[in-house]
N, C-alpha and C positions, 0 to 999 in steps of 0.2 A: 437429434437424439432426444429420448423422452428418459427419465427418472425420476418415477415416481409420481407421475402426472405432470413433473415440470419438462417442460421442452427446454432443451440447452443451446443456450446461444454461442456459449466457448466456456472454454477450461485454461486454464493456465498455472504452472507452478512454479518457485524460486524457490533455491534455495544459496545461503549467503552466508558466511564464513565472519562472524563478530570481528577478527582479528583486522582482517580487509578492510573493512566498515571503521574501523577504529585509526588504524595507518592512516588513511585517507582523511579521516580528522584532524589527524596531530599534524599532517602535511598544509590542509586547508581551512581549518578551523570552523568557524562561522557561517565563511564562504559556501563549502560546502553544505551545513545544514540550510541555509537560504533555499543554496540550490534546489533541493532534494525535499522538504518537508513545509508544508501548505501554511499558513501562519496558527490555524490553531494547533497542529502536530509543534511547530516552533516550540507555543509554550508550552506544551508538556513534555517536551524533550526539556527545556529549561531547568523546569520545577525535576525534573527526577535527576538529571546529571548535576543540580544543587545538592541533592541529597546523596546522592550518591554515584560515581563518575560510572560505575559499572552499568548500573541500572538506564544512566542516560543510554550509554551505548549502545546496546538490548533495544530499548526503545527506538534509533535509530538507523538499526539495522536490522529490524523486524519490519518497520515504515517501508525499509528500502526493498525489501524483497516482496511487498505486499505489491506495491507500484509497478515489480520487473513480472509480477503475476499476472497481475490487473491487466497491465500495455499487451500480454500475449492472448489473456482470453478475449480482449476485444479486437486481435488482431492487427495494431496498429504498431506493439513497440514502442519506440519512444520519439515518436511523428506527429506531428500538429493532427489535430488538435490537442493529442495527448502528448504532459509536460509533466516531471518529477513532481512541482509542487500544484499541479492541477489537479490530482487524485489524492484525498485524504483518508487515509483508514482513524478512526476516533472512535470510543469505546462508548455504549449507550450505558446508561445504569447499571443497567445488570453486569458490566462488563464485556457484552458480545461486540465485536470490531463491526462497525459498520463503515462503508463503502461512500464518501461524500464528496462529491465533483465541483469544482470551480465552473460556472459560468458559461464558460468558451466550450469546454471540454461537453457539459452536463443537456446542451441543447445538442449537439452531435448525437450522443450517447441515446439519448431519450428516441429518438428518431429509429435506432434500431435496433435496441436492446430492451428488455425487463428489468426488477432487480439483479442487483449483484450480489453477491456472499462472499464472504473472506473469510479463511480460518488461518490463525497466526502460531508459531509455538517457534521457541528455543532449547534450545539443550548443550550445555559447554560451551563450546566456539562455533558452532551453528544456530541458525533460525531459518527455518520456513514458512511460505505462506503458499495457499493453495485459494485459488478464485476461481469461482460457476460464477459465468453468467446468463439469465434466463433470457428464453429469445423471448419477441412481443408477442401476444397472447395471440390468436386468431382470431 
């Protein structure tokens, strides 16, 4: 599929219920962000649920539906090589979420994809994220 001159390698969307995200916390604490979020998402899940328990939340269940995004557009789910805290979404400067792979996951990936794009948003007790990935160029 072409838009826009980019050729699409996959698509994929989540979307995830804050309340869910939060239950799953209070059940597992820690545990579960280890799980779930790559070491630098860690500290800025940290830094915001210090300031504010909401805001961590958000954070954390934005992370989670970017990953349940991500694992569909490359088509693998959540199968070796891809793993909760191997995909990172992190914010550049400007604020745009970019796409940053662990190691294991990022030589796989390179092999048969282009860039990735991620777009993140919450609203109440929902967040979504929606992920293009471009196939490799010809």
């Amino acid at each position: 599929m072409t838009l826009n001159g980019m050729h699409i390698g996959g698509i994929g969307t989540d979307i995830t219920y804050i309340s869910r995200i939060e239950s799953t916390y209070e059940r597992f604490g820690q545990k579960f962000v280890r799980r779930i979020l790559g070491p630098q998402e860690q500290q800025v899940f940290m830094r915001r649920w210090q300031r504010h328990h909401q805001r961590g939340m958000r954070y954390l269940a934005t992370r989670f539906a970017a990953k349940e995004a991500f694992s569909k557009a490359i088509g693998l789910g959540m199968r070796m090589p891809m793993a909760w805290s191997r995909m990172q979404t992190l914010n550049a400067p400007s604020g745009k979420p970019q796409v940053v792979l662990a190691p294991e996951l990022d030589a796989w990936y390179r092999e048969r994809f282009g860039p990735a794009h991620i777009s993140l948003t919450d609203e109440s007790d929902l967040v979504m994220a929606f992920a293009v990935i471009e196939a490799l160029a010809s």
